[in-house]
N, CA, C and O of each residue as an XYZ file, in Angstrom:
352
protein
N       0.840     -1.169      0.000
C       0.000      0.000      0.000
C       0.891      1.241      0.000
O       1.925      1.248      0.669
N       0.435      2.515     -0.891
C       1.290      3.251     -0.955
C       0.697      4.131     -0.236
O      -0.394      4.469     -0.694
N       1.062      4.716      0.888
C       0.199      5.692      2.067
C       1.407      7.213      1.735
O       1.093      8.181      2.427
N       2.276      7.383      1.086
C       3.347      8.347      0.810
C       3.429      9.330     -0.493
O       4.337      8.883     -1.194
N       3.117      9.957     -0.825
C       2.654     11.195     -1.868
C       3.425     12.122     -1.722
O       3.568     12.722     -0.656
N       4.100     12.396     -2.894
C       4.801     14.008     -3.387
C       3.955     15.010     -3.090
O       2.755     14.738     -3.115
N       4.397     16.458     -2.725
C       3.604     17.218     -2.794
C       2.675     17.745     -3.841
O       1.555     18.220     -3.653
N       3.529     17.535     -5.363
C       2.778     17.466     -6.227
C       1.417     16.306     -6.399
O       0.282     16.590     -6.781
N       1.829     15.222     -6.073
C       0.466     14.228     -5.990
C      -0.535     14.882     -5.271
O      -1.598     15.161     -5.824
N      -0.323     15.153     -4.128
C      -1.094     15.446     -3.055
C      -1.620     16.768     -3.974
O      -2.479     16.426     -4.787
N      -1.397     17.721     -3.998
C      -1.865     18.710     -4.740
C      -2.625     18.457     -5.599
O      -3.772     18.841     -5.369
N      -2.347     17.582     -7.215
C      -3.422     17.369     -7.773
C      -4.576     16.049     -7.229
O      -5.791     15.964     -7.408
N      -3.775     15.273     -6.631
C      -5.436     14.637     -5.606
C      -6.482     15.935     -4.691
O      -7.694     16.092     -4.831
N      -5.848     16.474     -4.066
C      -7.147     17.383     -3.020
C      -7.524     19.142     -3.575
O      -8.501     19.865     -3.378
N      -6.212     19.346     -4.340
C      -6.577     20.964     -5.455
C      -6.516     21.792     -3.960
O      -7.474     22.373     -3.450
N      -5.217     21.698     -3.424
C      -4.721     22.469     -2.625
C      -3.026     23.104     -3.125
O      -2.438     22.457     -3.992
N      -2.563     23.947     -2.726
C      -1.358     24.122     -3.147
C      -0.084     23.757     -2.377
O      -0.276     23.133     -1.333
N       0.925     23.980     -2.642
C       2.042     23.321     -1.623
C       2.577     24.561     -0.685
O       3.497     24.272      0.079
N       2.229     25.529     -0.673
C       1.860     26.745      0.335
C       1.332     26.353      1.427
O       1.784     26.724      2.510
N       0.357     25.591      1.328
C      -0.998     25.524      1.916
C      -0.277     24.242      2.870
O      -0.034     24.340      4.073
N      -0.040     23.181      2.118
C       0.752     22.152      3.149
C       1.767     22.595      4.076
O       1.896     22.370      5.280
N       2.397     23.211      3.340
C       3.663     23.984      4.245
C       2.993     24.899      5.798
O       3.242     24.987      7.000
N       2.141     25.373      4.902
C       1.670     26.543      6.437
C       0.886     25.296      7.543
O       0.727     25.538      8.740
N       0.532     24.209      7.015
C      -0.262     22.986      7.825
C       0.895     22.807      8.426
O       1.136     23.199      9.567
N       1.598     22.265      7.767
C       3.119     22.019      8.952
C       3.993     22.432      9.574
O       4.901     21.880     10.196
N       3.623     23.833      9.348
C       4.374     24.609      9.821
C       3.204     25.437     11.252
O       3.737     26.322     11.923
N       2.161     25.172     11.476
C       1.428     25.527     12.151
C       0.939     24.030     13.627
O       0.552     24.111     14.793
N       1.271     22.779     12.628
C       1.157     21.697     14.155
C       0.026     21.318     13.282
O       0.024     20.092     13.169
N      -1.018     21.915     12.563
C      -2.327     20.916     11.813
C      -1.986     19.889     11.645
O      -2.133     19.078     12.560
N      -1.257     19.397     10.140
C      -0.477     18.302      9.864
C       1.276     17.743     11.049
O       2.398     18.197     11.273
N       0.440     16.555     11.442
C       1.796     16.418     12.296
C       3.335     15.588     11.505
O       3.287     14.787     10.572
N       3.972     15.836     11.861
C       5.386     15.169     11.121
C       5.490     13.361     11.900
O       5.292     13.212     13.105
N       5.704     12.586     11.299
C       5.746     11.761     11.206
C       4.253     10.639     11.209
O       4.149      9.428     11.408
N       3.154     11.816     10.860
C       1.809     10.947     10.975
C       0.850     11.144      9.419
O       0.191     10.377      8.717
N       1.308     13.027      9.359
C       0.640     13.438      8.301
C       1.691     13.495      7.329
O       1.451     13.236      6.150
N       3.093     13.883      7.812
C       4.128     14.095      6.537
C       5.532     13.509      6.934
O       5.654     13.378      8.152
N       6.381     13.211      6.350
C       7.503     12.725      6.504
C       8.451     13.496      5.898
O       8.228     13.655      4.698
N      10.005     14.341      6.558
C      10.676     14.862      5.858
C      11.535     13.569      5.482
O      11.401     12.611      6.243
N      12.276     13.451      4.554
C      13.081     12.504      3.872
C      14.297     13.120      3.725
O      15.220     12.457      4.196
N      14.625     14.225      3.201
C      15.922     14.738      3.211
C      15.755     16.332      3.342
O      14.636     16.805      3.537
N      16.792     17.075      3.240
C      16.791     18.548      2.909
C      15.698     18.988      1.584
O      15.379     20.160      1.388
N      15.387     18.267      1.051
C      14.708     18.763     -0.152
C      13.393     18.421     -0.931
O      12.768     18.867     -1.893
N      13.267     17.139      0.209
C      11.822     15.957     -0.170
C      10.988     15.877      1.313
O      11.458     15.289      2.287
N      10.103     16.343      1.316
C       9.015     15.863      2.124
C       7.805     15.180      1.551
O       7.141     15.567      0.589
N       7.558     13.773      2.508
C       6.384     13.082      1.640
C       4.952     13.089      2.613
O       5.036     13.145      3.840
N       3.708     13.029      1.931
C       2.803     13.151      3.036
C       1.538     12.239      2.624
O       1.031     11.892      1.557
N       1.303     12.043      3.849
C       0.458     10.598      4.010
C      -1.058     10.987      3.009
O      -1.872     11.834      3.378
N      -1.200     10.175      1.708
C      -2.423     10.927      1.156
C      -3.534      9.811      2.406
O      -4.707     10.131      2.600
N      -3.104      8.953      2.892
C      -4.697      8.247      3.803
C      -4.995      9.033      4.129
O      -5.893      9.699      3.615
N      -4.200      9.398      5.421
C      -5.016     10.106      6.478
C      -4.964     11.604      6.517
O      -5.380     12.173      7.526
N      -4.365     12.475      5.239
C      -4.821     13.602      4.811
C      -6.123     13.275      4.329
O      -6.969     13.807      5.048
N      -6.565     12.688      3.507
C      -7.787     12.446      2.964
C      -8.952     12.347      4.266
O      -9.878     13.140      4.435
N      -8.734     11.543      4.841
C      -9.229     11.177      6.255
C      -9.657     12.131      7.137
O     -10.652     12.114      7.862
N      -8.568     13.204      6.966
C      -8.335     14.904      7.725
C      -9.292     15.576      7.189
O     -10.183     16.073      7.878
N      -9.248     15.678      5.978
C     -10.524     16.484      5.042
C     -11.846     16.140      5.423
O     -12.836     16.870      5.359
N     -11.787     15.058      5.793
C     -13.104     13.778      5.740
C     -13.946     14.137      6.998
O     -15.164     14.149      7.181
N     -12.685     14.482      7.958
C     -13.474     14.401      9.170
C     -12.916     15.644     10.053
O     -12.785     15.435     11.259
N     -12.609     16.804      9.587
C     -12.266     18.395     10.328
C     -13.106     18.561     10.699
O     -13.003     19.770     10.904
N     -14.144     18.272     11.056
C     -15.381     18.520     12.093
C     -15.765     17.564     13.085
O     -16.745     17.506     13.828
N     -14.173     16.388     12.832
C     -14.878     15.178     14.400
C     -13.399     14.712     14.645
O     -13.057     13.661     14.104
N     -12.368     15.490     15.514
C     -11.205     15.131     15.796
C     -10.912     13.145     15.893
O     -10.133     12.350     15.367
N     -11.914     13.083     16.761
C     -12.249     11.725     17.286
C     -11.799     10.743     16.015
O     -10.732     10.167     15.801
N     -12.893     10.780     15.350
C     -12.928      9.962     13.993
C     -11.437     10.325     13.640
O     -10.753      9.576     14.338
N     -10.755     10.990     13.010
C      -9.625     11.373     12.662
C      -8.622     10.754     13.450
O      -7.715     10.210     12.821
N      -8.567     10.699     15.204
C      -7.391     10.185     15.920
C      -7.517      8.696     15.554
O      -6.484      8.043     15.412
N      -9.263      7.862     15.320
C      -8.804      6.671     14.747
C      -8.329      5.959     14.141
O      -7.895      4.841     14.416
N      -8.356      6.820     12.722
C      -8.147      6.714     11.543
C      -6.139      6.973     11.582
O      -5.381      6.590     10.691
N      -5.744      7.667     12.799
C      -4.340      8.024     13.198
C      -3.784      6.506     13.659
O      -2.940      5.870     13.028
N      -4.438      6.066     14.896
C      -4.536      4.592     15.609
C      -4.318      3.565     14.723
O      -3.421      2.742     14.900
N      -5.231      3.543     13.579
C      -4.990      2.626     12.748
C      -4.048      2.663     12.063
O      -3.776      1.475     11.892
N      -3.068      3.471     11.331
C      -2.379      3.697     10.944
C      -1.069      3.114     11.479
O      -0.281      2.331     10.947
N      -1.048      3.801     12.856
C       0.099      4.123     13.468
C       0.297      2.369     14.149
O       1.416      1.950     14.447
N      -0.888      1.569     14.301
C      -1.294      0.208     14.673
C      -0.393     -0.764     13.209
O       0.278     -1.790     13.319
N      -0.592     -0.263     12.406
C      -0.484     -1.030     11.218
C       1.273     -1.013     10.646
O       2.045     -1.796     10.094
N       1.286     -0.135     10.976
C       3.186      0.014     10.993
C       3.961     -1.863     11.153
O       3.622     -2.839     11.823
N       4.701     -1.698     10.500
C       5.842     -2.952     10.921
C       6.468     -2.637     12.275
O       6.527     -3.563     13.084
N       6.949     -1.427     12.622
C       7.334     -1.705     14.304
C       6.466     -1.740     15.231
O       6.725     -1.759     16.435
N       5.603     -1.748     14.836
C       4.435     -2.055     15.628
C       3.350     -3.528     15.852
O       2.405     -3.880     16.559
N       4.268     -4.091     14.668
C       3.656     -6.026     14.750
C       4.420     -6.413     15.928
O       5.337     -5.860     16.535
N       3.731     -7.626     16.106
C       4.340     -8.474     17.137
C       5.682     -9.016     16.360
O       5.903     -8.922     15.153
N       6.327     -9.469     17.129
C       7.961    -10.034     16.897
C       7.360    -11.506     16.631
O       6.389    -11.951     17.244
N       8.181    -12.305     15.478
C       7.782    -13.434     15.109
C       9.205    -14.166     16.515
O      10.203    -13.568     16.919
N       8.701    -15.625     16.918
C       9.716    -16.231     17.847
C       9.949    -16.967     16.888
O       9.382    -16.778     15.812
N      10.728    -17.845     17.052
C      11.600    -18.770     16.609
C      12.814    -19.052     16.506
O      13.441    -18.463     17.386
N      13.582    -19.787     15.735
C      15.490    -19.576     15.896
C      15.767    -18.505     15.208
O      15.074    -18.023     14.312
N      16.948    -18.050     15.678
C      17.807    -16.910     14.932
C      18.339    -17.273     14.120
O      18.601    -18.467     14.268
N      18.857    -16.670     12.810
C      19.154    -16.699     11.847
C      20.248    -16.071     12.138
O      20.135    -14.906     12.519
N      22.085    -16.897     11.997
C      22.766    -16.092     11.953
C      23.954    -15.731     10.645
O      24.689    -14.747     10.732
């Protein structure tokens, strides 16, 4: 699943500008490591789910922190550890 979008993607998916993201992240709206990811000095990528999700639901925080939960639930460091022998 690709949950990671250029600013240009993101722009022509929601017909917002990359101004507009910037002042989100630069204000605490969009949080860094939930809504956007910096990658280097020159690439930031941002989550089109749960931006979409954000749009969806700016009138019910609630709904939105789930839609965060799930996310943040679904991560690989966040599975259980498989047991078995080590591989060395």
């Amino acid at each position: 699943m690709n949950y990671f979008v250029s600013k240009r993607q993101l722009s022509e998916q929601i017909g917002l500008s990359s101004e507009t993201f910037k002042r989100y992240r630069l204000k605490g709206i969009w949080e860094e490591g939930i809504h956007w990811q910096k990658i280097n000095s020159r690439t930031t990528l941002y989550n089109i789910t749960l931006i979409l999700d954000w749009i969806a639901n700016r009138d019910n925080p609630q709904a939105h922190q789930r839609a965060i939960d799930i996310y943040l639930q679904s991560l690989p460091s966040n599975q259980p550890q498989k047991r078995g022998r080590k591989v060395n």
